[in-house]
N, C-alpha and C positions, 0 to 999 in steps of 0.2 A: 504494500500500500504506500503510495505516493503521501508522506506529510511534509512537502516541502512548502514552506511559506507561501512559492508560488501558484498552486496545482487549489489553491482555496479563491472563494470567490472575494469580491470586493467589496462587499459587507463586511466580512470575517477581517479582512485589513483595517476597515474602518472599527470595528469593534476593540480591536488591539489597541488600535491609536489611541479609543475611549478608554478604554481603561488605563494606558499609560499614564493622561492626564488626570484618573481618577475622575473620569465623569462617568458613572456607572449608567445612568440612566439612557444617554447616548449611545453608551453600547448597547444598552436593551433595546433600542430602537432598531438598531443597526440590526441584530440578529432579527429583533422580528419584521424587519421589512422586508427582507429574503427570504425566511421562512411563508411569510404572505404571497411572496413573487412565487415562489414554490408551487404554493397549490393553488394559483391559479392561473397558468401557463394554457392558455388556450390550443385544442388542438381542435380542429375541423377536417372530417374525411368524409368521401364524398363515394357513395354506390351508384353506380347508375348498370346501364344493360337495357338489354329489349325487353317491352311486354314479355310480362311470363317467366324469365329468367329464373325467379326467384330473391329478389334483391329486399326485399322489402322482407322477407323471410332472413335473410340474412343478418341485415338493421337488427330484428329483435334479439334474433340469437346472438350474438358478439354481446348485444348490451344486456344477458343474460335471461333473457323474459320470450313469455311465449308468445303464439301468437294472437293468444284469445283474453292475452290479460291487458288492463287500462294502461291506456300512454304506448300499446305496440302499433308499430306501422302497419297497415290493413294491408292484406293480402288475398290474392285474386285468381283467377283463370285469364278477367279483362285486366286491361291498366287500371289501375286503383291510384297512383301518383300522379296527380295531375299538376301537380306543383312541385316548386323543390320546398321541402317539408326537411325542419328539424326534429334532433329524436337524442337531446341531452342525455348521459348515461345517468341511472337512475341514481346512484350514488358520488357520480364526480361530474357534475354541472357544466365543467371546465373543456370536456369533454361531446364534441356532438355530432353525431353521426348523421348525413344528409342524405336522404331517398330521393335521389333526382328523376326525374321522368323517364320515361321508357325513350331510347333514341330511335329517330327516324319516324315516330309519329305525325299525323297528319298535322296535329300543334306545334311539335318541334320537332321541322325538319333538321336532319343531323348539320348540315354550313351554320342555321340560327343557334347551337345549342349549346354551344359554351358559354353565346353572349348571353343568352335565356340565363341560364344557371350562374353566373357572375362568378366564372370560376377562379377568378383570383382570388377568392376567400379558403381556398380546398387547398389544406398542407399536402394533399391525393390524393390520389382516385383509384377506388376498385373497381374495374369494369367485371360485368357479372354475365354470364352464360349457359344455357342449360343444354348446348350440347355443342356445335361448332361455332366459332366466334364468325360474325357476318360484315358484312360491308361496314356496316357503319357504325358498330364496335372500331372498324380498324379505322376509318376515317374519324374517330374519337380518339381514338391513339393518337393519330398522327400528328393529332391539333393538339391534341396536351403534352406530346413531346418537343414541337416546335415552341409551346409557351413556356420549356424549361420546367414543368411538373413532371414528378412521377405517378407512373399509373401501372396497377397488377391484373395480371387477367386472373379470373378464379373461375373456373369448372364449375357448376352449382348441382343439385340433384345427387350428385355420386352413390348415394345408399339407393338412391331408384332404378339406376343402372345396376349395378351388384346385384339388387334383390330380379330384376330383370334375366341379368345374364346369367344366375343360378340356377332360375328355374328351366331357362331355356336349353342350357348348356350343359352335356353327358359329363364331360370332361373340363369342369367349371377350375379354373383358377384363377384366386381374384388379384394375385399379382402381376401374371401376364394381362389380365385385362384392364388391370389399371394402367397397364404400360402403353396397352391399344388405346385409349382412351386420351391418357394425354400427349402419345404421340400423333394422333390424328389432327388434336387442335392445334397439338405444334405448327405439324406439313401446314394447317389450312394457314395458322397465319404467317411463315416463310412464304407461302406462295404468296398473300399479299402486300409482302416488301419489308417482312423483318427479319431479320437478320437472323437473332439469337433468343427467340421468347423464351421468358418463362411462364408456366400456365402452373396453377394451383390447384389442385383437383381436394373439392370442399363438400361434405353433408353437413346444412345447418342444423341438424337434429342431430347428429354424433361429432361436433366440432374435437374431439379428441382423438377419432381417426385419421385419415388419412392427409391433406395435406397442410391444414390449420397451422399449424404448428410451426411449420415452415414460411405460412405467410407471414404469421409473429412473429418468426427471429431476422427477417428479409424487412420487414419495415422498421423494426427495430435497430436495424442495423443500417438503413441508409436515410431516419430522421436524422435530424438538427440532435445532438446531444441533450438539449434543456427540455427538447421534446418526450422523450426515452420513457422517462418516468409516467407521464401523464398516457401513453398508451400504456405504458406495464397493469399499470394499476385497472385500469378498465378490464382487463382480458379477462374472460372465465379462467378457473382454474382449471387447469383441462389436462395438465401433467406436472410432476411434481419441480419441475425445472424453473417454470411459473413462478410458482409457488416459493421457489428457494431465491428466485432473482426479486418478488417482491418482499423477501425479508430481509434481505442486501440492501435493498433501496431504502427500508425505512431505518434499518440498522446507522445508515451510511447518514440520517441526520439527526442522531441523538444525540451528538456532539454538542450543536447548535441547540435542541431542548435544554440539554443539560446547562450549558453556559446562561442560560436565559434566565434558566431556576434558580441559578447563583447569584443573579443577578439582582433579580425583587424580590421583593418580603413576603417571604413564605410562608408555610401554616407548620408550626413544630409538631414531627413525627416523633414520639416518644422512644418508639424502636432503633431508631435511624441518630439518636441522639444529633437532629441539626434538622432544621426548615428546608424544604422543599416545595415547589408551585402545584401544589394536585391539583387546581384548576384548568392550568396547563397539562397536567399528566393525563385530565380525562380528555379533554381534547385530543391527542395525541392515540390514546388506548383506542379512544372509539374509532380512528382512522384504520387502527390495526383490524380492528373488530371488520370495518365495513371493508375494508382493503381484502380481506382474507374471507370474506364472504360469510361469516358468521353471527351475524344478525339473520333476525327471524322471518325476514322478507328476504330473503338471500339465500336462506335454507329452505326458505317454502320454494322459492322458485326452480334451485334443483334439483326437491324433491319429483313437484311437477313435471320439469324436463325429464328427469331422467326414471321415474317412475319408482323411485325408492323410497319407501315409507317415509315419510318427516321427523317420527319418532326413531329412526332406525339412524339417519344421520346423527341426531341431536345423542342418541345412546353412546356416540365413541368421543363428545366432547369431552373434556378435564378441564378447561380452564373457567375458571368462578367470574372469566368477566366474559367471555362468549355469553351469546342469547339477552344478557342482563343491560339494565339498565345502568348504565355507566355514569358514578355521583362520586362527589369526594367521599361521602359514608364510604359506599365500596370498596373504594382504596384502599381508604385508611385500615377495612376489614382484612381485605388479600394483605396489604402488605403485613400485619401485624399476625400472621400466620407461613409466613413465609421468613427463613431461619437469616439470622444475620450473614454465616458463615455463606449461605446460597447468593445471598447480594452483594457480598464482597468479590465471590470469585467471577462472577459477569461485570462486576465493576470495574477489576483491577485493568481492562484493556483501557478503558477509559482513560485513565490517569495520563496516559503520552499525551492527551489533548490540553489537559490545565498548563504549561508553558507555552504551546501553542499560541490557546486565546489571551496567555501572560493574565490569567483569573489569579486575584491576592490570595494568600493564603489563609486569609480567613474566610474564602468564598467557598476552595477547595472542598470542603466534605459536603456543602449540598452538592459541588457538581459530580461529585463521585457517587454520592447516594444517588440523585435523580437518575444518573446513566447504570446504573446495577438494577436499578428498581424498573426501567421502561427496557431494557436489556431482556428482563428477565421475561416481564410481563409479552414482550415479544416473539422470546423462543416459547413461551407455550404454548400461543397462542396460532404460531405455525407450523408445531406440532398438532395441533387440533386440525389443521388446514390441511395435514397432510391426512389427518387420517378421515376425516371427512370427504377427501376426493378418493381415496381407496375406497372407502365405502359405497359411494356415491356408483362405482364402477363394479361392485358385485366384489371387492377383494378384501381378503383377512389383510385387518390393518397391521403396520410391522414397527408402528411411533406409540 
């Protein structure tokens, strides 16, 4: 890990500078207006496809929801989008997924439809398909390549195919025919003048097969860095990698909690023998909570998806702040049952960052306390994450 003065943002400089002069409050600003800039980093991506595609199916499923629940984008046999229509992710606001028109419509022909859709507000564009990619899928390529955007082609349907080709097929195998499938839309779109595609081949009803996965670590890999996070966080849990890169991401700013909690006048933890911000800590928990999908609208939804009892998931939590209501009572409960010796040893990484932010040494033990305490409250809670998406999938959990 990179703690070189440099490799931190410009807050974190300005926070040093505050505290060198002993203006503690300035540095509290400092850290909290980055942590603000943090979570709320705008990302806008943009579905579109023909009639029928399935795109609007897709919309619900990435933002975790079906498609018969309130706030899902309608879906159809006709075009049901007649507009370019937002669809905020239910839990990161920050976040919003756009269901653009079907292309080539008699409304918007494909020349009008990038101006129609005002696509310089789209950090990019999934085009979407349900079996070969047509004219004006690629005449939509071509216009959002020449504007300098990225755009992914995604397969859509794939479980309808599989379950198609099984029953049709003596000698069914579903890895040669996934290979026929996405080497078909390759040929089609080479023959319309690209070079090197890449095609996704996607079922929005089992997004943890087949090529999801890969679409995540492909956009994740050629956003803007400050972006990174605000997709992460959106994605179903849908493999444990998920799951382990969003407990990196929030691991990677308890630094910054920590230093904040050092900072203001806390509420004395009797345990902890020194003050700590638990009003900040439940803010922070509860991100963990909804980041990791364990709130009770989070587990209803994929109980519903995935058809596994609600009570079957909820059976392999452990942690006392999942499902619950997140108070400083709470807290103050968990932590005052949680052994000192257990928050020392998640705290001691901590300690390299107190010279870092140059925090006085009488600040020291809340920022060591708060980062063992949200450390800790962390790893349990994706361990619950993990064994909640084992579940989720019909598997003996192994957390």
């Amino acid at each position: 890990m990179d703690d070189s003065f440099d490799s931190y943002p410009e807050e974190f400089k300005e926070c040093k500078e505050a505290l060198m002069n002993n203006d503690t409050a300035a540095a509290a600003a400092k850290i909290q207006k980055y942590l603000e800039k943090q979570d709320n980093i705008p990302l806008n991506i943009a579905i579109t496809g023909e009639c029928g595609s399935g795109k609007s199916t897709f919309v619900n499923a990435i933002r975790g929801i079906k498609n018969s629940d309130d706030g899902a984008a309608p879906t159809g046999c006709v075009e049901t989008t007649i507009e370019v229509t937002a669809y905020p992710h239910p839990n990161y606001p920050n976040v919003t997924f756009w269901d653009l028109p079907g292309i080539g419509t008699t409304r918007f022909p494909a020349h009008q439809y990038l101006k129609h859709v005002k696509f310089e507000k789209f950090d990019f564009f999934i085009i979407i398909s349900a079996d070969r990619f047509r004219e004006n899928d690629v005449k939509l390529a071509q216009k959002i390549q020449k504007m300098k955007k990225k755009f992914y082609f995604v397969r859509s349907k794939i479980d309808h195919n599989i379950r198609d080709e099984r029953r049709s097929q003596r000698n069914f195998n579903e890895e040669m025919t996934l290979k026929r499938m996405r080497d078909n839309c390759i040929q089609g779109l080479q023959q319309q003048g690209f070079e090197d595609p890449q095609v996704f081949l996607v079922s929005s009803f089992d997004l943890h097969l087949y090529d999801f996965s890969l679409l995540h670590e492909t956009l994740e890999r050629e956003l803007p860095a400050h972006k990174r996070d605000a997709l992460l966080f959106t994605m179903p849990n849908i493999n444990r990698e998920i799951i382990i890169k969003k407990k990196k991401a929030f691991q990677a700013k308890i630094k910054y909690f920590a230093c904040l909690s050092a900072l203001v006048a806390g509420v004395p933890v009797p345990v902890l023998s020194t003050t700590v911000d638990l009003g900040m800590m439940v803010t922070v928990v509860l991100k963990y909570v909804l980041g990791f999908g364990l709130d009770k609208p989070s587990l209803q939804r994929l109980a519903d998806r995935t058809g596994v009892p609600y009570e079957n998931l909820v059976a392999v939590i452990k942690s006392p702040l999942a499902l619950k209501k997140i108070n400083v009572d709470r807290l103050l409960k968990v932590i005052s049952q949680v052994t000192v010796a257990g928050l020392l040893m998640v705290a001691e990484e901590g300690t390299r960052f107190i010279p870092l932010f140059g925090i006085p040494i009488t600040m020291a033990l809340s920022f060591t306390a708060t980062y063992g305490i949200l450390s800790f409250f962390l790893n349990s809670l994706a361990e619950d994450a993990q064994r909640v998406f084992e579940k989720s999938l019909g598997l003996e959990t192994s957390v």
